[in-house]
C-alpha positions in Angstrom: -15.2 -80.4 16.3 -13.1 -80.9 19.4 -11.5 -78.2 22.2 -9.5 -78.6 25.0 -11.0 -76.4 28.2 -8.3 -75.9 30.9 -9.2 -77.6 34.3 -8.7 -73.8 35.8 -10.8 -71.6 33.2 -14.0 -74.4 34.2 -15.6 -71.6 36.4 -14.7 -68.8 34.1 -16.8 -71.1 31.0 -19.4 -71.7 33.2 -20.1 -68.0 33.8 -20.3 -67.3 29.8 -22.6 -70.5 30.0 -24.6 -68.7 32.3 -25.0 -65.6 30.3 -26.2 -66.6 27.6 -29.7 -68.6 28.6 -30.9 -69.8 32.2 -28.2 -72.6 32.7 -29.5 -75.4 34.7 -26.8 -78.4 36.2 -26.3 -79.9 39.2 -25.6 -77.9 42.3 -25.4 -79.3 45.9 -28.3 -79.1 48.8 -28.6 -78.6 52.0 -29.0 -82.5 52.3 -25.2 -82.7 51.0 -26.8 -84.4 47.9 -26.4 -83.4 43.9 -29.9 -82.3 42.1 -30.3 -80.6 39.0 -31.4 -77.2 39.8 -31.5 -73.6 38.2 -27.9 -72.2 38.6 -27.3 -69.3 41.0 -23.6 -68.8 41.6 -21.3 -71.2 39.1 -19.9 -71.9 42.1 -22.6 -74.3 43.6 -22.1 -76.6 40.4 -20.8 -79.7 41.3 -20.4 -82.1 37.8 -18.2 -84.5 39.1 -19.6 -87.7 41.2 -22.5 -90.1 41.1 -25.7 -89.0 38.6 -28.7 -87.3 40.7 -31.5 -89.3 42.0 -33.9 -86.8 40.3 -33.6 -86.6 36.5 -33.1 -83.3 33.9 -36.2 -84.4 32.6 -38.3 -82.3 34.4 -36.8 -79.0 32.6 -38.3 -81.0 29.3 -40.8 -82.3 30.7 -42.1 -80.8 34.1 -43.6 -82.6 36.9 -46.3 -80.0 36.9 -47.2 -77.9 34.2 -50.2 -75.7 33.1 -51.1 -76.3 29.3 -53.6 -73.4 28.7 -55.6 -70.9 30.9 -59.4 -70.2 29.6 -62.0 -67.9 30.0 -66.0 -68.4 29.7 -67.7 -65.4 28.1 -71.0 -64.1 28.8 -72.2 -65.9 25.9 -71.3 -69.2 27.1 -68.2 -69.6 24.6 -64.7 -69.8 26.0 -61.1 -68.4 25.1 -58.5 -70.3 25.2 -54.3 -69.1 25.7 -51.7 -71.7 25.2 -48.9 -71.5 28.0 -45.7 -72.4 25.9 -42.6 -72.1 27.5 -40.1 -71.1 25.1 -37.1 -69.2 27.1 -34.0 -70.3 26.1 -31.8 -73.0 28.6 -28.7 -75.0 29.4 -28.9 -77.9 30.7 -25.0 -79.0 31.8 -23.9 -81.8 33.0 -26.2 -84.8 31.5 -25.0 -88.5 32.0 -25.1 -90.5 29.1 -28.1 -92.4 30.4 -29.9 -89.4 30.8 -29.5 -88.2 27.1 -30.6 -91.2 26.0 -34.0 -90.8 28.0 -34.4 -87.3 26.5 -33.5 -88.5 23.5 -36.3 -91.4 24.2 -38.9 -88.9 25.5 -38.6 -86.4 22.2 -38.6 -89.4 20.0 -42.7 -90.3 22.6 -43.4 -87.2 21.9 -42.6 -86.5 18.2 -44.5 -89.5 16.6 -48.1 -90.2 16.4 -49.4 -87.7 18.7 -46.7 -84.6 19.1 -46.8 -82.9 22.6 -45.8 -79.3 21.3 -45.5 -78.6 24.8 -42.6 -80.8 25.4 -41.1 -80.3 21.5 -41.0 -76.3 22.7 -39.1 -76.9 25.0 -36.7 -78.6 23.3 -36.2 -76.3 20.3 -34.9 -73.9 23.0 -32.8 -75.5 24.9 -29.3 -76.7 24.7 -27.8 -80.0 26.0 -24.1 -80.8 27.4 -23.4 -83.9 28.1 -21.1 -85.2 31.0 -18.5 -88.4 30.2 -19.7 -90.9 33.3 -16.6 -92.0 35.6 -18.4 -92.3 38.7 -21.3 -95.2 38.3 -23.1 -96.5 41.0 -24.0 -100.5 42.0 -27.1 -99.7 40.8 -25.8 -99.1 36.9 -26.7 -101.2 34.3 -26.0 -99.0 31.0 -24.1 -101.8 28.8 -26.9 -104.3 29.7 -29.4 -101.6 26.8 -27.1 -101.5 24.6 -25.4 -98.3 25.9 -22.0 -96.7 26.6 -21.0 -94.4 29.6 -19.5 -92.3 27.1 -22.2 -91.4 24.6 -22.5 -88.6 23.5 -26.1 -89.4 21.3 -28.2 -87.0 21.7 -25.8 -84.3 23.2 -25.4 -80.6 21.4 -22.2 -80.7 23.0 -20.3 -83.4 25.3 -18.0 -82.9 28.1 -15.2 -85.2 29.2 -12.6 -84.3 32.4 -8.7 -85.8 32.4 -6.8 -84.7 34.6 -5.2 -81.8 33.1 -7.9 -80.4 30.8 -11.8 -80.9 30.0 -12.4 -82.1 26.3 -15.8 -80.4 24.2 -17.0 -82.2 21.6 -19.5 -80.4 19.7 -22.1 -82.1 18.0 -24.7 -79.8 16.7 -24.9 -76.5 15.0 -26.9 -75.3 18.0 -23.7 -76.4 20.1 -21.4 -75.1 17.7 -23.7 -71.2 17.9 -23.1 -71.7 21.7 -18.9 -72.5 21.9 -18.8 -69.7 19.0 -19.7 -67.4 21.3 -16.7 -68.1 23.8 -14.2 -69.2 22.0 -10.9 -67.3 24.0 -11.4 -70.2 26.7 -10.7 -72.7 24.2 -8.1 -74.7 22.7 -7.6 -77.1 19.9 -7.9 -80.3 20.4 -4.8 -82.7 19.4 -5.2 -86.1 17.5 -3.6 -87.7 20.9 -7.1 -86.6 22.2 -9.0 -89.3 20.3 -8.4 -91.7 22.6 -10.0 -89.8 25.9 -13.7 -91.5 25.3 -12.4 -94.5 24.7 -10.0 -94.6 27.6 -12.8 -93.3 29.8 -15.0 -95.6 28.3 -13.1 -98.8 29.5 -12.4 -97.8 32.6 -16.1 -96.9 33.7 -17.4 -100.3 32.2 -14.7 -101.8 34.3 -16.3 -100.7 37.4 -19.8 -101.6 36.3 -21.5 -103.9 38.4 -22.5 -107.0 35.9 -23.7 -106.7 32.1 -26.9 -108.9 31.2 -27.3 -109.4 27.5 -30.6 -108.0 26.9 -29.8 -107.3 23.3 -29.8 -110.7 22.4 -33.3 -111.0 23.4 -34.8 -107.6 22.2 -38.3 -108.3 20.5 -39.2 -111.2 22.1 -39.5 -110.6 25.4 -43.0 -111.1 25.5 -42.8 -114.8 26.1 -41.9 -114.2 29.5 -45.7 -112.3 29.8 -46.9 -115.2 31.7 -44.1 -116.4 34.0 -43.8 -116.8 37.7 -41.4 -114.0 38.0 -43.8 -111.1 38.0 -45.7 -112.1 41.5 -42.5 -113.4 43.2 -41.5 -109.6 43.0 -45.2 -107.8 43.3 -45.3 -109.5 46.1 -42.6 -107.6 47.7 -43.5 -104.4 45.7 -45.8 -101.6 47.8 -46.8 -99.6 44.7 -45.5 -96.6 46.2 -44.7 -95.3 42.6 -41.2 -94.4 43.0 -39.8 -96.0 40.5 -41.8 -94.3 37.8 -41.3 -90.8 39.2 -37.6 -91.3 39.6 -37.2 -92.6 36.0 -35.9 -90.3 33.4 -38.4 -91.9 30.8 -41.4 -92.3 32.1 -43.6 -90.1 30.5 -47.3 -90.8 31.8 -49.6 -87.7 32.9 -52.8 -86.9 34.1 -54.8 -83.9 33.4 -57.3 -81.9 35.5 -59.1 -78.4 35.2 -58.6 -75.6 38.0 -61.3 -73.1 38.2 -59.8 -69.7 40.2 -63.3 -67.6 39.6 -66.3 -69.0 37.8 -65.2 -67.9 34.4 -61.1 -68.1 34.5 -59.3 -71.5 34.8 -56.8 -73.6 33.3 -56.2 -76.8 32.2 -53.1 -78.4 33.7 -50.9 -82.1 34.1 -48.9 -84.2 36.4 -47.1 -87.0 36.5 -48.5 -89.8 37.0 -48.1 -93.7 37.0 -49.3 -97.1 36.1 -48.1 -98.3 39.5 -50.9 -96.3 40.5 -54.1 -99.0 41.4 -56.1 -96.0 40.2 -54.4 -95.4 36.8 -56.2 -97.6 34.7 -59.8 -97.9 36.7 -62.6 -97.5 34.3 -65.5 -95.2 36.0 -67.8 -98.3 35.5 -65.8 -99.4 38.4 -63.6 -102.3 36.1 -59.7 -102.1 36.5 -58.0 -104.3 33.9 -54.7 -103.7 35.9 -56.5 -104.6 39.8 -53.2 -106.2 41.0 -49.8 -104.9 41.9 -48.5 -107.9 39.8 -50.5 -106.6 36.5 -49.2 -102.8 37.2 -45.2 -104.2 38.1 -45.2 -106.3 34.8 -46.7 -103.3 32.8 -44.4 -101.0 33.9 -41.0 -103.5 33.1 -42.8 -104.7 29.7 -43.5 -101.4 28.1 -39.9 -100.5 28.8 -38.2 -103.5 27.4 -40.8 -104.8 24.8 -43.7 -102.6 23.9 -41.3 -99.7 23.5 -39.6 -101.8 21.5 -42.4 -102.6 19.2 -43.5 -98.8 18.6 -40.3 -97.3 18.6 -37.6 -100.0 18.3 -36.0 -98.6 21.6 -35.3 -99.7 24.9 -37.2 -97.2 27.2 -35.0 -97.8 29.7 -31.5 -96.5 29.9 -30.2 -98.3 32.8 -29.4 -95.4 35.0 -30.6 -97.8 38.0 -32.7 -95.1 39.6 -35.5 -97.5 39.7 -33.8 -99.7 41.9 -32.1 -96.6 44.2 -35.3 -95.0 45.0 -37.2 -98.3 45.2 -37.7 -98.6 50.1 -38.2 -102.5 49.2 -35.4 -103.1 47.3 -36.4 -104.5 44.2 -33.4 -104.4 41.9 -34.1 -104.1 38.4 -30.9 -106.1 37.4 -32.3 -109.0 39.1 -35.7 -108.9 36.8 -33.9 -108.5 33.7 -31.4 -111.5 34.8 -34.8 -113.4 35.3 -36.6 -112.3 32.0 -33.3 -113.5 30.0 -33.6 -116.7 31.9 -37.1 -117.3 30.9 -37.0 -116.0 27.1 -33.7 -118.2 26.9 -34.2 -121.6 28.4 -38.4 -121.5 29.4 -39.7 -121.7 32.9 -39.1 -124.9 35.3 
């Protein structure tokens, strides 16, 4: 199902968004930049520009979160209380990229072992994409296999020309939402078919290469031992930011806080396998010592071990990797290098 949203009734549909769950989207700082934040006054929304260093999926999956509180008895046995956050949220304003990565980190989360804490969330909340026109240098969508226009994943996607907004809605949770304000919007005329696609072309134009990474998918592995993981560890400084900046990574560590001497809880972090102490055994043993192991770990399990448990890229090509990165490692220029290798071998 498609509407037409006029370019002036925006603010007036973001304020019915905002009534009916916490609405989250990306507002301004003080810094003059774009983060995805809880929504105070519509106003402060700003959908239009580059995507947001920092990712929506933290409102999925927090950067800190407390998992259960407990309390030891006198009789040395314990109570336990889940935390489970199920409030109800919007989250506006998603980049294609970024709904594949929560659609990535559900699908993590969903299979062998299911992280109710993260499928909670979920269930409750309510996701609208954003059509990308703006991408960065840093972009590399098309080189996974995706579109700046995709609306996989999406309860409902969002597209601005420039005389009207189109909503596609996807889901039957999207179409309960647009049900519930439907005097803002129009129909949708067959002419509009050809928005995405126009949109589409023009973003890809203005993409900065395209590597075929498809053509190589499942077999990256034989580039496990080449040259081209130390030439770039030994630039890298394992500062981590890559990982914390990326909207897939989904590694955690767990620890117990004690407030009294019989009430605690049990909560996670982020955490990273850049991180020289991520993978140290307490015998003292770390099979991942060098920055080289933890830097080929990290761009493996995203475009080959990933692929072998889920059949998915777990990388979207958002290029945040390579913004946040203060060496300048470019993430283009290690896929460019993999291809090479699994192509033509290693010189």
């Amino acid at each position: 199902m498609r509407k037409r949203l006029k370019i002036n009734n925006l603010q007036a549909f973001l304020q019915e968004l905002q009534k009916q769950a916490t609405l989250i989207a990306p507002v301004k700082t003080d810094a003059g930049e774009r983060e995805f934040r809880p929504v105070e006054q519509v106003a402060d929304i700003v959908l239009e520009g580059s995507n947001p260093l920092r990712s929506p999926k933290e409102y999925l999956f927090p950067q800190m979160e407390t998992l259960y509180t407990f309390h030891l008895q006198k009789d040395g046995k314990a109570t336990l209380k889940e935390t489970l956050h199920n409030e109800p949220q919007i989250i506006l304003g998603i980049r294609p990229c970024d709904l594949h990565a929560i659609a990535y980190v559900k699908e993590f989360y969903s299979t062998t072992h299911q992280d109710v804490y993260v499928l909670e969330k979920w269930k409750h909340t309510i996701l609208i994409g954003w059509a990308c026109q703006n991408p960065l240098n840093t972009c590399f969508c098309t080189s996974v296999g995706n579109s700046p226009v995709d609306s996989k994943g999406a309860d409902i996607m969002m597209a601005k020309t420039d005389s009207f907004y189109l909503v596609e809605v996807l889901t039957v949770k999207g179409k309960d939402l647009i049900e519930k304000i439907p005097s803002l919007l129009e129909d949708s005329p067959e002419a509009d078919n050809e928005v995405l696609p126009s949109i589409q072309k023009q973003t890809e134009s203005m993409i900065r290469e395209k590597v075929d990474l498809l053509s190589i998918k499942g077999r990256i592995d034989s580039a496990y031992s080449s040259s081209i993981w130390k030439s770039y560890s030994d630039v890298c400084i394992a500062c981590g930011a890559c990982t914390f900046n990326c909207p897939t990574c989904t590694c955690f560590d767990s620890a117990d806080l004690l407030e009294t001497c019989q009430d605690g809880c049990r909560y996670r972090t982020w955490d990273t396998c850049q991180n020289y102490a991520f993978t140290l055994h307490a015998s003292g043993h770390n099979p991942r010592a060098t920055r080289e192991a933890r830097l080929r770990q990290r761009v493996m399990h995203k475009y080959q071990y990933s692929v072998e448990q889920l059949g998915l890229f777990s990388c979207t090509g958002c290029g945040r990797c390579t913004r946040s990165c203060p060496v300048n490692i470019d993430m283009v220029s290690i896929i460019k290098d993999i291809k090479e290798v699994v192509d033509h071998g290693e010189e």
